[in-house]
N, CA, C and O atoms as a Maestro MAE file, in Angstrom:
{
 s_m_m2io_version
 :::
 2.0.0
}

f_m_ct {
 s_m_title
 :::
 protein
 m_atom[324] {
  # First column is atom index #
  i_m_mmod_type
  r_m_x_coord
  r_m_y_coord
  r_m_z_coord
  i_m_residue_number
  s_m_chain_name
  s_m_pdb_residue_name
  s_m_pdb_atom_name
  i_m_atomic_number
  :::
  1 25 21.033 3.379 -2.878 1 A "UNK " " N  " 7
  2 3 20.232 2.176 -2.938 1 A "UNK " " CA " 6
  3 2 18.777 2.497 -3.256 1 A "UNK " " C  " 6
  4 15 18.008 1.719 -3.821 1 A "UNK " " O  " 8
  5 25 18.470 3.773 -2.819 2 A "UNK " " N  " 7
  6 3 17.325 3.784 -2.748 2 A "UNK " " CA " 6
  7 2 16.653 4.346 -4.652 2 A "UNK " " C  " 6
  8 15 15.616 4.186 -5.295 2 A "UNK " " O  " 8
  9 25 17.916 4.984 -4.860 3 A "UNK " " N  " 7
  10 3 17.661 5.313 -6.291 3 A "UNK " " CA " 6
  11 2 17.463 3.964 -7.227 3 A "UNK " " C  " 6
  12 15 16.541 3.668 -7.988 3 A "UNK " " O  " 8
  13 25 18.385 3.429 -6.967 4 A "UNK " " N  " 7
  14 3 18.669 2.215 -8.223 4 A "UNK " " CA " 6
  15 2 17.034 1.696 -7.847 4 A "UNK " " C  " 6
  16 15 16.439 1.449 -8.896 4 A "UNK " " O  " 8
  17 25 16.272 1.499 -6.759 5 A "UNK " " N  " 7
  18 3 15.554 0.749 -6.823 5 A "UNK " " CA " 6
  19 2 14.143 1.647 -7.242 5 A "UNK " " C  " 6
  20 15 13.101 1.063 -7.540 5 A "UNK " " O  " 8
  21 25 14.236 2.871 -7.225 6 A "UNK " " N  " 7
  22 3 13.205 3.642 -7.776 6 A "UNK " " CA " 6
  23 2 13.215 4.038 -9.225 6 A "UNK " " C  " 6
  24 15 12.496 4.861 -9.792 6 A "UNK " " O  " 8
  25 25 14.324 3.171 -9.786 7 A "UNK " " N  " 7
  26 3 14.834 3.557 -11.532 7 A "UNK " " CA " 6
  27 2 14.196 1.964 -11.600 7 A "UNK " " C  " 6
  28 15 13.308 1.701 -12.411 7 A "UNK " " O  " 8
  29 25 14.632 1.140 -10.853 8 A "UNK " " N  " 7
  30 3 13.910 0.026 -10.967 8 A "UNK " " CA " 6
  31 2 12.008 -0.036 -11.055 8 A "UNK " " C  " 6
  32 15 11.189 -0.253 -11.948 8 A "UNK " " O  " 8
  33 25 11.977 0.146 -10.238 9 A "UNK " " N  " 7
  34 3 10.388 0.435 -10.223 9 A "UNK " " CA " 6
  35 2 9.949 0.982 -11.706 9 A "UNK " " C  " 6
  36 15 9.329 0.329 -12.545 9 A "UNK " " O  " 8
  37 25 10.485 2.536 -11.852 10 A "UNK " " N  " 7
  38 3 10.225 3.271 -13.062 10 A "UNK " " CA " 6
  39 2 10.154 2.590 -14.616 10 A "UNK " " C  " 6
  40 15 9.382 2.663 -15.572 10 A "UNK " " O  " 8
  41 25 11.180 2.017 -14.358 11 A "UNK " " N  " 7
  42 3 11.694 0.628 -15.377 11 A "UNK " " CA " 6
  43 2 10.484 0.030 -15.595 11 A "UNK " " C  " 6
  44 15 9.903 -0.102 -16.672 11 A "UNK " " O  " 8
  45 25 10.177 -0.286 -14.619 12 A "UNK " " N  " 7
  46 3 9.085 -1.922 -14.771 12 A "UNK " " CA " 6
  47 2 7.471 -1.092 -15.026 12 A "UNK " " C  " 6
  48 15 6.585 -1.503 -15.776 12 A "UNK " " O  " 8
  49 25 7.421 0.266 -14.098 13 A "UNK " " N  " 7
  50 3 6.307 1.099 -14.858 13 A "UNK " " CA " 6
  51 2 5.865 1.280 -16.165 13 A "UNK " " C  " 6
  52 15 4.725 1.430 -16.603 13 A "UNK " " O  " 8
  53 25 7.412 1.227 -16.956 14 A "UNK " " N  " 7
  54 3 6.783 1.939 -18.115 14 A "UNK " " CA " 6
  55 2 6.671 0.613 -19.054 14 A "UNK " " C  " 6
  56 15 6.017 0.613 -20.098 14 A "UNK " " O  " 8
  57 25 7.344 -0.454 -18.592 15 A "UNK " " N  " 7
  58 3 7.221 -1.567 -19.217 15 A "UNK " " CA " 6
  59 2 6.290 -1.816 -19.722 15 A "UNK " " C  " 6
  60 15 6.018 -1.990 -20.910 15 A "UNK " " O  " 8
  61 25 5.497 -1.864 -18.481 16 A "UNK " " N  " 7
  62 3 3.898 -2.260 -17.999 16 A "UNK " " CA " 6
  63 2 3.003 -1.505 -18.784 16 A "UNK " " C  " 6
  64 15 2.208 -2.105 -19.508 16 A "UNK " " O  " 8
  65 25 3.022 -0.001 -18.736 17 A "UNK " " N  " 7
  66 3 2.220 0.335 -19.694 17 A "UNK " " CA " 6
  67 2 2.612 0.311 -21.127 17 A "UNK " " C  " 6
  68 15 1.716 0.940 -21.692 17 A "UNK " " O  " 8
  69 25 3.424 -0.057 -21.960 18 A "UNK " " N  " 7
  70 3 3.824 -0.088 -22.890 18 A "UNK " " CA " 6
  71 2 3.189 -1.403 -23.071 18 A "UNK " " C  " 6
  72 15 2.763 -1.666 -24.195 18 A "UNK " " O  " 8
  73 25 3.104 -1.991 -22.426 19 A "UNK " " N  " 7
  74 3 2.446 -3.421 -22.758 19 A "UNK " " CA " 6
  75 2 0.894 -3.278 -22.700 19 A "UNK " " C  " 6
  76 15 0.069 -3.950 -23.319 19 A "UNK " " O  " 8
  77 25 0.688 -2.322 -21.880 20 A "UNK " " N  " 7
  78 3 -0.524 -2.667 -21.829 20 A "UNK " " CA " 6
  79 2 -1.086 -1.828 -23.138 20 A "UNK " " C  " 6
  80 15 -2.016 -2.223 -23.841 20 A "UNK " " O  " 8
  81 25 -0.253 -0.427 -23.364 21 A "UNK " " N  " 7
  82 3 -0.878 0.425 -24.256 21 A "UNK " " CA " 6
  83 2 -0.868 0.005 -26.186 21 A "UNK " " C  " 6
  84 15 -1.439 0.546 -27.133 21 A "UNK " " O  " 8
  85 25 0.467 -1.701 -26.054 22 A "UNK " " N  " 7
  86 3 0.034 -2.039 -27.389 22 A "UNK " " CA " 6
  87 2 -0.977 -2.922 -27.099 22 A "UNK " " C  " 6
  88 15 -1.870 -2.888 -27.946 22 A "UNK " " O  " 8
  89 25 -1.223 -3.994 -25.866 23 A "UNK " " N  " 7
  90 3 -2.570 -5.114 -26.382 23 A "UNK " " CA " 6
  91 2 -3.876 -4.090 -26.182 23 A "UNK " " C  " 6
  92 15 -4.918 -4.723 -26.015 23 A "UNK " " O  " 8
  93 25 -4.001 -2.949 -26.168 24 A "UNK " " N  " 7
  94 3 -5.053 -2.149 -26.231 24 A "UNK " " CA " 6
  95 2 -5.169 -1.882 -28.025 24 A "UNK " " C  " 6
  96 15 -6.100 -2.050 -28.811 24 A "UNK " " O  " 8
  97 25 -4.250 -1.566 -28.139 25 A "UNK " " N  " 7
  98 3 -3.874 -0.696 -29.814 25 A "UNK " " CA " 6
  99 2 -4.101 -2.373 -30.522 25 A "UNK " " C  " 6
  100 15 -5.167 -2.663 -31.065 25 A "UNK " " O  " 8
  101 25 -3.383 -2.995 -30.456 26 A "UNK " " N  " 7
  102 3 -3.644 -4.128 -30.753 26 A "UNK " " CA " 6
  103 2 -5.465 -5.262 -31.348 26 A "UNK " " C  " 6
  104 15 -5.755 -5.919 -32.348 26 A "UNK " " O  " 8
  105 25 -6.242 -4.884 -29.965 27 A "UNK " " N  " 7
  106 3 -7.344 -5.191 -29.853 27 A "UNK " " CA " 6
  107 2 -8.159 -4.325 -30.643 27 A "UNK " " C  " 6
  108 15 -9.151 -4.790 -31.204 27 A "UNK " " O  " 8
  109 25 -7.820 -2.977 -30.763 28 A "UNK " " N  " 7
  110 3 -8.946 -2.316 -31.223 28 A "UNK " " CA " 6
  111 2 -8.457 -1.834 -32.944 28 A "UNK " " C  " 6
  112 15 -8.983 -0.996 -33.675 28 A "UNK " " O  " 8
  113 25 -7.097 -2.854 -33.232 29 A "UNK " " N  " 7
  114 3 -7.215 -2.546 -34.660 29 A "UNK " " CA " 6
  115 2 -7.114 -4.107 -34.771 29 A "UNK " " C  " 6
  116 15 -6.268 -4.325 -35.638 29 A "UNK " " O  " 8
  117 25 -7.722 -5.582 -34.157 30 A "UNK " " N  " 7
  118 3 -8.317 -6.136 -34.727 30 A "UNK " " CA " 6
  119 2 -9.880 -6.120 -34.616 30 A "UNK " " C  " 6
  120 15 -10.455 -7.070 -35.147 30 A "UNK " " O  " 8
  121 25 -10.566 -5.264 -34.060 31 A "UNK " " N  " 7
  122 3 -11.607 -4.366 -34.877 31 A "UNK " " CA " 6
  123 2 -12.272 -4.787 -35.862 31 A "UNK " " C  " 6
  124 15 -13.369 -5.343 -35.904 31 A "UNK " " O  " 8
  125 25 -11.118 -4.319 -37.145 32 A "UNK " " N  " 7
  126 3 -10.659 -4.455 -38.621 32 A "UNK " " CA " 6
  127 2 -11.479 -5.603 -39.025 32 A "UNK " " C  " 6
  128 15 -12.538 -5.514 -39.647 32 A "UNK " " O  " 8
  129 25 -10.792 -6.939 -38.536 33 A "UNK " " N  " 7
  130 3 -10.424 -8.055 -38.830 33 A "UNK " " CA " 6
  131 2 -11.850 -9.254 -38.953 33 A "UNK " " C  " 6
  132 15 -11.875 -10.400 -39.401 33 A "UNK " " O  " 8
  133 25 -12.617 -8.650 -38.524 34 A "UNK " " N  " 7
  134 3 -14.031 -9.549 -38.743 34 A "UNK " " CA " 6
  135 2 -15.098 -8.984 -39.017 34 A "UNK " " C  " 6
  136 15 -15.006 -7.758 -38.952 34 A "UNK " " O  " 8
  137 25 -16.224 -9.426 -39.341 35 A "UNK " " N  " 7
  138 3 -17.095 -8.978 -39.654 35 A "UNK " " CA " 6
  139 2 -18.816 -9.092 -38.660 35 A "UNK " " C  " 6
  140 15 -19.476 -10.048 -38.252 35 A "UNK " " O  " 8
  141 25 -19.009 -7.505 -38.598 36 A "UNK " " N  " 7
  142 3 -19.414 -7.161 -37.360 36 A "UNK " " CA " 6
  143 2 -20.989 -7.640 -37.899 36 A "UNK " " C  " 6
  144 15 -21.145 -7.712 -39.118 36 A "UNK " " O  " 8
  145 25 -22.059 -7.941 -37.070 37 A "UNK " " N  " 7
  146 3 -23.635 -8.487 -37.898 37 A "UNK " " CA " 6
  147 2 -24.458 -7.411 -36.128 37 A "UNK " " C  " 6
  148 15 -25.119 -7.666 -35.122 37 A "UNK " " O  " 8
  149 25 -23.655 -5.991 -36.939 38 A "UNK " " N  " 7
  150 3 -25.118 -5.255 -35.907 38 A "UNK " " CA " 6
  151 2 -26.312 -5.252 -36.081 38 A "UNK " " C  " 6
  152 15 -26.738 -5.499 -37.209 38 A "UNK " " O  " 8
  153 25 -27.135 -4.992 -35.092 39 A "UNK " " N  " 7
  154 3 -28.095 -4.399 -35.010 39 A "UNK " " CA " 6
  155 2 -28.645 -2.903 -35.292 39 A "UNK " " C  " 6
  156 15 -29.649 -2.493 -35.874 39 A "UNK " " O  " 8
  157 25 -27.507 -2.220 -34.598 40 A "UNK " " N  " 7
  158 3 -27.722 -0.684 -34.842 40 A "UNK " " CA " 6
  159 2 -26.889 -0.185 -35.213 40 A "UNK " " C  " 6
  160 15 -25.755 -0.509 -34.862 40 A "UNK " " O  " 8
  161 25 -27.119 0.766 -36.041 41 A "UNK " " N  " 7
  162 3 -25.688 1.614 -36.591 41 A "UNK " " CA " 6
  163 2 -24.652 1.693 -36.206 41 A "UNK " " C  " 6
  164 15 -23.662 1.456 -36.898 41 A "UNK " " O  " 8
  165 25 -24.621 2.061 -34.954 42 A "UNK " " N  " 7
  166 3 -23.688 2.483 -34.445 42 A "UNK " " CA " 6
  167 2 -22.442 1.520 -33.848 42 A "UNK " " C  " 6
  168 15 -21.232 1.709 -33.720 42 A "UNK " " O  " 8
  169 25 -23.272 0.475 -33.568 43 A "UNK " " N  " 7
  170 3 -22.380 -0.966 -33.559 43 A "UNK " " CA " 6
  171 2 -21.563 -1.629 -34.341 43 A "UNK " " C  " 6
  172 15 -20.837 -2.561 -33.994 43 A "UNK " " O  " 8
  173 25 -21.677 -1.098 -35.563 44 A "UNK " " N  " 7
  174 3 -20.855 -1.424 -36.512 44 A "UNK " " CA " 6
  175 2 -19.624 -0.150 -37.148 44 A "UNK " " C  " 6
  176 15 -19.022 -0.201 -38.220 44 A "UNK " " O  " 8
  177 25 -19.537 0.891 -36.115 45 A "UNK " " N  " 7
  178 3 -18.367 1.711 -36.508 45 A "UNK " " CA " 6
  179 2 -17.174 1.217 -35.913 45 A "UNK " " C  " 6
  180 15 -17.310 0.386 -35.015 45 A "UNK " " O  " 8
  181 25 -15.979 1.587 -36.261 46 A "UNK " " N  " 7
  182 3 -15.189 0.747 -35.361 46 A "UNK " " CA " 6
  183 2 -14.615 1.754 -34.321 46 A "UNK " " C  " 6
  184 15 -14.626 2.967 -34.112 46 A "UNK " " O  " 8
  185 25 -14.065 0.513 -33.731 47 A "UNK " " N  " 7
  186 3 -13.888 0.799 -32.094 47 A "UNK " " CA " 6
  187 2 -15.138 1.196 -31.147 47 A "UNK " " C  " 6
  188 15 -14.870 1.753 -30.083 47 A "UNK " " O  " 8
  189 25 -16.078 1.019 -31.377 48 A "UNK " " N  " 7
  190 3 -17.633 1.249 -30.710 48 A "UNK " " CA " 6
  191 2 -17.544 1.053 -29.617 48 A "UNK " " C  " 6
  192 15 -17.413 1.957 -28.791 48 A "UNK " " O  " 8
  193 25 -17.601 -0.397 -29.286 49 A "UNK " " N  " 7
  194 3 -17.451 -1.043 -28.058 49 A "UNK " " CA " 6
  195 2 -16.423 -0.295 -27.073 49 A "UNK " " C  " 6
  196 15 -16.568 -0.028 -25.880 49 A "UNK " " O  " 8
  197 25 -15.025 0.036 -28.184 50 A "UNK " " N  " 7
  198 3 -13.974 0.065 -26.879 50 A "UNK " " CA " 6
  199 2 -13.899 1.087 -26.170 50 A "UNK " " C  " 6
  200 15 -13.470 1.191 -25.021 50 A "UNK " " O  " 8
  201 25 -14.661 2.495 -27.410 51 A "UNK " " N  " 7
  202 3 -14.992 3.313 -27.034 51 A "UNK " " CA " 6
  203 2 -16.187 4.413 -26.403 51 A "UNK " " C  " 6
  204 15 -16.309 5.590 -26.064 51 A "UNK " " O  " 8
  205 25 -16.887 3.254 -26.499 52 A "UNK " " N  " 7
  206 3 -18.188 3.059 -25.430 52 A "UNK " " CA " 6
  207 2 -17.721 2.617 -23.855 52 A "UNK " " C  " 6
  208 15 -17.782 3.347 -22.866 52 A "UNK " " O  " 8
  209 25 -17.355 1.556 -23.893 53 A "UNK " " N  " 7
  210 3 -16.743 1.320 -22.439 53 A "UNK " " CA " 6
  211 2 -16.194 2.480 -21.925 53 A "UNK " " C  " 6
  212 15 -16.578 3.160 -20.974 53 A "UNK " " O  " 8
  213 25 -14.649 2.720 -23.137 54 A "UNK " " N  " 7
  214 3 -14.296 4.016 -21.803 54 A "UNK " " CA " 6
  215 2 -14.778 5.152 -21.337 54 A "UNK " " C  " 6
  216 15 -14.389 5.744 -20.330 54 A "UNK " " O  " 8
  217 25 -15.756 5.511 -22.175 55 A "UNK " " N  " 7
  218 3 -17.275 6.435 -22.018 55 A "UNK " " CA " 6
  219 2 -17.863 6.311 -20.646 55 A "UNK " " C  " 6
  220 15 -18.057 7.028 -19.664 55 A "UNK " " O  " 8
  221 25 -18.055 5.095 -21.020 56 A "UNK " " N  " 7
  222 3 -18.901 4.816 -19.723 56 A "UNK " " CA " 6
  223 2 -18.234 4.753 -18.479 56 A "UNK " " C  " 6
  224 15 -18.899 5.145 -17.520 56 A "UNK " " O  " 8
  225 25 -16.902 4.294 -18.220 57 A "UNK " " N  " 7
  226 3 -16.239 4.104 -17.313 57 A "UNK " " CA " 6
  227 2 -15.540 5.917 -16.317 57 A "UNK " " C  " 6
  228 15 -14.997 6.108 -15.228 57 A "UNK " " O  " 8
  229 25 -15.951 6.792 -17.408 58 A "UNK " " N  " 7
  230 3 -15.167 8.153 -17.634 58 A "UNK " " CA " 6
  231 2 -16.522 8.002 -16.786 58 A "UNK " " C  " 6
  232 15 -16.420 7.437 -15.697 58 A "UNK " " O  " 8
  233 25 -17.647 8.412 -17.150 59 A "UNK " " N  " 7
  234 3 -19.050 8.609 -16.882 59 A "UNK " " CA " 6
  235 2 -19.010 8.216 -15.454 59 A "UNK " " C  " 6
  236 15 -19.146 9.133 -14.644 59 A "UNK " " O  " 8
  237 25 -18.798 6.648 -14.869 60 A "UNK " " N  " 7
  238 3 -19.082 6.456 -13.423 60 A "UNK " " CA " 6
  239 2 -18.210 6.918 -12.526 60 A "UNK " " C  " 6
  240 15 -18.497 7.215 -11.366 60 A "UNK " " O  " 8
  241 25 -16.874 7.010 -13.153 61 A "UNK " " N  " 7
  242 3 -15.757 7.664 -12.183 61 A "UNK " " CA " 6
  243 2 -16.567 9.336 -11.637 61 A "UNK " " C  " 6
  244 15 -16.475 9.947 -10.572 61 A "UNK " " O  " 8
  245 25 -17.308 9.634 -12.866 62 A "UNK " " N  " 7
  246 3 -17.564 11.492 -12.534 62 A "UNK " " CA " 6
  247 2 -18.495 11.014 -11.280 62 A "UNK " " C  " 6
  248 15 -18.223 10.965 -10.080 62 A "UNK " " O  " 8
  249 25 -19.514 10.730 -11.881 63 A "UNK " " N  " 7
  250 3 -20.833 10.342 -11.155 63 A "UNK " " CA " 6
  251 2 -20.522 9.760 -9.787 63 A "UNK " " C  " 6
  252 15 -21.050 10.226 -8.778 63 A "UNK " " O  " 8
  253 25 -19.825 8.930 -9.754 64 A "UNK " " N  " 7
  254 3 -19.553 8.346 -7.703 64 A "UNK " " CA " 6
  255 2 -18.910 9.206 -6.954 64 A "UNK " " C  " 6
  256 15 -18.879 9.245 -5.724 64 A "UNK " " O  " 8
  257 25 -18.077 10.323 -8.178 65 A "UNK " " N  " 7
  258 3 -17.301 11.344 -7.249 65 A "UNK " " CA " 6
  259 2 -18.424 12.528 -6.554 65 A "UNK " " C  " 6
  260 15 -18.314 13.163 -5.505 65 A "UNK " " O  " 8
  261 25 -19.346 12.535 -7.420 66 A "UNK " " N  " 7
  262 3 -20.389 13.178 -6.651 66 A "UNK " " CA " 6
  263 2 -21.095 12.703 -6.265 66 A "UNK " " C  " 6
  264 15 -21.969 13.551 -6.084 66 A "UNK " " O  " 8
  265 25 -21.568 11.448 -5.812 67 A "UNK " " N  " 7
  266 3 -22.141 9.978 -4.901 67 A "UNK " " CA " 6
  267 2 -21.811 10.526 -3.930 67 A "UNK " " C  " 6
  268 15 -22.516 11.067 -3.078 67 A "UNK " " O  " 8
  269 25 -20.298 10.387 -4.012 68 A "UNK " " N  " 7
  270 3 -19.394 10.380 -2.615 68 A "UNK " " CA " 6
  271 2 -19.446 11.365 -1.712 68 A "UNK " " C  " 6
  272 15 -18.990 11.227 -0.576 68 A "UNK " " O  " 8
  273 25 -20.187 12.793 -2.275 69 A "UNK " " N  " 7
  274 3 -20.417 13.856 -1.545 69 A "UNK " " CA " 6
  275 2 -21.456 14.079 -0.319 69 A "UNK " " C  " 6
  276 15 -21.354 14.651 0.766 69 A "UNK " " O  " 8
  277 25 -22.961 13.066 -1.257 70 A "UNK " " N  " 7
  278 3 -23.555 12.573 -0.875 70 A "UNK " " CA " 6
  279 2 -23.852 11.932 0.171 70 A "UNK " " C  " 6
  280 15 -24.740 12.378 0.898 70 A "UNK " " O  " 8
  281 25 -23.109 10.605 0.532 71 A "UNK " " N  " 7
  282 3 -23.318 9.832 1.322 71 A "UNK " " CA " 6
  283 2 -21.739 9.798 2.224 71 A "UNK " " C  " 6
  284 15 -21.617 9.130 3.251 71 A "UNK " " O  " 8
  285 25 -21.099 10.270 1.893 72 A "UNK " " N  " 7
  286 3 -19.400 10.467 2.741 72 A "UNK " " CA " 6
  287 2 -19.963 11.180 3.875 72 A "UNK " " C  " 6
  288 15 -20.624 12.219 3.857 72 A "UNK " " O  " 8
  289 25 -19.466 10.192 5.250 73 A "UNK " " N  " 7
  290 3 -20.083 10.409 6.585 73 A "UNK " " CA " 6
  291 2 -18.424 11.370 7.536 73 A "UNK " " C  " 6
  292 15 -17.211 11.361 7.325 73 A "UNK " " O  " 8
  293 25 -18.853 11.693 8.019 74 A "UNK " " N  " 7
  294 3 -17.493 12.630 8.848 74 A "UNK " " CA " 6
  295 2 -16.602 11.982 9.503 74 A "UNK " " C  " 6
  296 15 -16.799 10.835 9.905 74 A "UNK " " O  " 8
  297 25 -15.223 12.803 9.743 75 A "UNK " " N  " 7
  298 3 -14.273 11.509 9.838 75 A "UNK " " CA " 6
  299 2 -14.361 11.056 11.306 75 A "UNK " " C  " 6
  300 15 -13.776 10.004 11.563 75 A "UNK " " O  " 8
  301 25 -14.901 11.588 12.156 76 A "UNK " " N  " 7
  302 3 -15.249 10.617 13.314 76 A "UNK " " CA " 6
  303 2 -16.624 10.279 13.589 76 A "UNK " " C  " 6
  304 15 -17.301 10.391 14.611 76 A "UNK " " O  " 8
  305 25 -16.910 9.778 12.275 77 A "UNK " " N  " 7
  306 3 -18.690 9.366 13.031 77 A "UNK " " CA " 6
  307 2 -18.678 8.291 13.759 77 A "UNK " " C  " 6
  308 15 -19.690 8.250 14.459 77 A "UNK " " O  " 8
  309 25 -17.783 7.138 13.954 78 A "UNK " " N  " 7
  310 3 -17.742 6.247 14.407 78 A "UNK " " CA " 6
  311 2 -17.198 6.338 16.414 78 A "UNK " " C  " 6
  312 15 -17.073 5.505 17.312 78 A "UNK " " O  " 8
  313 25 -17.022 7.878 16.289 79 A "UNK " " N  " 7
  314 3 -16.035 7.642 17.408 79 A "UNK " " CA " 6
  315 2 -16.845 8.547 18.593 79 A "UNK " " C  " 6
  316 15 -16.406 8.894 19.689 79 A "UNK " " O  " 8
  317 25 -18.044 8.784 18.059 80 A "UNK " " N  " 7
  318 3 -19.093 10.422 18.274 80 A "UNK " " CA " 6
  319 2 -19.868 9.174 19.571 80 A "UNK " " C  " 6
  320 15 -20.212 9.414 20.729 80 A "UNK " " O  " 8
  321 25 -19.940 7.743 18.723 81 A "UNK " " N  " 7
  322 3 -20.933 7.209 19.931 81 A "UNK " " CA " 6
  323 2 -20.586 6.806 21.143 81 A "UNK " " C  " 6
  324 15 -21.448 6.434 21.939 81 A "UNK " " O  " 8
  :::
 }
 m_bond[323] {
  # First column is bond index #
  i_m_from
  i_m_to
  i_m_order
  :::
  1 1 2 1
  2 2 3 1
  3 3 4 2
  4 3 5 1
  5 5 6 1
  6 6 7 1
  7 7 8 2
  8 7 9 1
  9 9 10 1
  10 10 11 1
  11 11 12 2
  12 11 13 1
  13 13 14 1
  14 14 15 1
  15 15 16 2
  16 15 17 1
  17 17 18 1
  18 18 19 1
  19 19 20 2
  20 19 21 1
  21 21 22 1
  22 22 23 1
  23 23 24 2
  24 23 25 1
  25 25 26 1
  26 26 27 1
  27 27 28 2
  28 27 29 1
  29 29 30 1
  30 30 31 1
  31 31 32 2
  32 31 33 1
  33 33 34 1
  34 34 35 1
  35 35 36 2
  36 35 37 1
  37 37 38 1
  38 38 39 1
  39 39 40 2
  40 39 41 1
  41 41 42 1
  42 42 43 1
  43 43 44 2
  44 43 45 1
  45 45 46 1
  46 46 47 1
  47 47 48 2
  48 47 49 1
  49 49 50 1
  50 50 51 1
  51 51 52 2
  52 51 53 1
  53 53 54 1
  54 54 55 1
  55 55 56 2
  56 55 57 1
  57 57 58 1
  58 58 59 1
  59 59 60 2
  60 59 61 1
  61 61 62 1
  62 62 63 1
  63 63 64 2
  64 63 65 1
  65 65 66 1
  66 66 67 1
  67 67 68 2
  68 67 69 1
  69 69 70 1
  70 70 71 1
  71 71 72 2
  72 71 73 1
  73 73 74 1
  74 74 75 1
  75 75 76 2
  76 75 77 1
  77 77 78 1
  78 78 79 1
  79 79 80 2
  80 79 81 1
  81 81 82 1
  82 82 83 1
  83 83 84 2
  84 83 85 1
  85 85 86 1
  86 86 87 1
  87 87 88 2
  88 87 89 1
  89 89 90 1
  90 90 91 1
  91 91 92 2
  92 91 93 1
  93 93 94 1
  94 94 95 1
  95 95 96 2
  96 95 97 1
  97 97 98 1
  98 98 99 1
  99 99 100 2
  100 99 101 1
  101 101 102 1
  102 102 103 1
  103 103 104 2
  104 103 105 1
  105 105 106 1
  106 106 107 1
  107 107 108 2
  108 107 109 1
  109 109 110 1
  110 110 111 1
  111 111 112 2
  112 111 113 1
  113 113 114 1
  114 114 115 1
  115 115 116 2
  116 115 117 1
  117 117 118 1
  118 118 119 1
  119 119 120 2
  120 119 121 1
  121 121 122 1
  122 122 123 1
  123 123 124 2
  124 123 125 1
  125 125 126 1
  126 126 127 1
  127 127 128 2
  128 127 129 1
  129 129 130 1
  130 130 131 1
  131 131 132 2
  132 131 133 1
  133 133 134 1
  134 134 135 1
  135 135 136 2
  136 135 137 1
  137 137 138 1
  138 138 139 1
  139 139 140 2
  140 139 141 1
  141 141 142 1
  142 142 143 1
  143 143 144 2
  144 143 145 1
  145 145 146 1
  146 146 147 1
  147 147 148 2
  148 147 149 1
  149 149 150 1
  150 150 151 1
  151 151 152 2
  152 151 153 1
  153 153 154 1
  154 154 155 1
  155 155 156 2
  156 155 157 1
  157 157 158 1
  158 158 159 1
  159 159 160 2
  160 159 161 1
  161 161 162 1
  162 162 163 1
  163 163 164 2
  164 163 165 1
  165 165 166 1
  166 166 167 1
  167 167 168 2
  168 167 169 1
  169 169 170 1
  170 170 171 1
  171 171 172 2
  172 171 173 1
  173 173 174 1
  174 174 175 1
  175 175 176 2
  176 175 177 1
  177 177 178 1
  178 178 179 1
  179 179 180 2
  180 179 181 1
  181 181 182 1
  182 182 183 1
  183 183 184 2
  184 183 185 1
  185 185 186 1
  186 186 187 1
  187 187 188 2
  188 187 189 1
  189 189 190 1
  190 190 191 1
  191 191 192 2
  192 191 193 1
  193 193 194 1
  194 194 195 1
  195 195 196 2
  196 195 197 1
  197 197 198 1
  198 198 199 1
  199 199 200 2
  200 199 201 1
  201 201 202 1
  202 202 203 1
  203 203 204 2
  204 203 205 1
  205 205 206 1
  206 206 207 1
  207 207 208 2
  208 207 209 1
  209 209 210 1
  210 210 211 1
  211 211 212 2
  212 211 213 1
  213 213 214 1
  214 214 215 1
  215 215 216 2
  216 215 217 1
  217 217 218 1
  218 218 219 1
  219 219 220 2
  220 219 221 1
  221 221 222 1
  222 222 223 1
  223 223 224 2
  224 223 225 1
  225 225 226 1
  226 226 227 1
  227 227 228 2
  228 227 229 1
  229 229 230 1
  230 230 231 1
  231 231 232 2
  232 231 233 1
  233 233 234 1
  234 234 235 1
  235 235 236 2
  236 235 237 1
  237 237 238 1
  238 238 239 1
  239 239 240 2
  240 239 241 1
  241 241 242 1
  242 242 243 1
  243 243 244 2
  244 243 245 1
  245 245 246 1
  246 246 247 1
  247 247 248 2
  248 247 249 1
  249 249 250 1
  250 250 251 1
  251 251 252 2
  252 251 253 1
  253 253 254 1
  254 254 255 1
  255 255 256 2
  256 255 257 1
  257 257 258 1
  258 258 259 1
  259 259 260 2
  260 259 261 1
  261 261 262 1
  262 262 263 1
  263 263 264 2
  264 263 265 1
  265 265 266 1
  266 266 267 1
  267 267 268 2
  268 267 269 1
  269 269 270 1
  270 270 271 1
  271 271 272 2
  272 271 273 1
  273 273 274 1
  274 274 275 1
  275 275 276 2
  276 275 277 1
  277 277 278 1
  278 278 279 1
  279 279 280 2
  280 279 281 1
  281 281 282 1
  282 282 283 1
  283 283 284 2
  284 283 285 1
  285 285 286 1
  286 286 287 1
  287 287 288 2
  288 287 289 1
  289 289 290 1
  290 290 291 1
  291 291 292 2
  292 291 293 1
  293 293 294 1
  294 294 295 1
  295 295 296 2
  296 295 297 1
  297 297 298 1
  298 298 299 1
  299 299 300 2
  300 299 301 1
  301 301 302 1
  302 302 303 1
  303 303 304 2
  304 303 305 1
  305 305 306 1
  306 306 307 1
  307 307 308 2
  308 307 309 1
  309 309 310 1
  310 310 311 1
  311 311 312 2
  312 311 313 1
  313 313 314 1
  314 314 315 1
  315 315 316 2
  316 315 317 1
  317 317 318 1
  318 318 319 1
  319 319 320 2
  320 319 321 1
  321 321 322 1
  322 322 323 1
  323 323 324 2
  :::
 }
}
């Protein structure tokens, strides 16, 4: 029982990203499809945007992981008072 329902799960995993990985592919090859009125160069290459975001998103994941070093309090500070 416990299999069928973890082939189940797996199932619906890959569904999911398959869906998600064409309206991604999707979005960034309609791109293409209009006509971009940048400002700066670089705004007008394609996929800019989409690949700026995940830049940036790559960028804050690094950066809070070393935030977190920072300001991450011990695991019983709450229990010390």
């Amino acid at each position: 029982m416990i299999n069928k329902e973890f082939r189940s799960q797996s199932r619906a995993l890959k569904r999911a990203f398959w869906i998600f990985f064409t309206l991604c592919t999707g979005l960034l090859l309609a791109d293409l499809l209009y006509d971009k009125h940048a400002i700066l160069k670089p705004e007008a290459w394609f996929g800019f945007y989409g690949f700026y975001g995940f830049i940036a998103c790559v960028v804050l994941v690094l950066v809070a992981k070393e935030l977190r070093k920072l300001v991450m309090r011990k695991e019983n500070y709450y229990d010390e008072r």
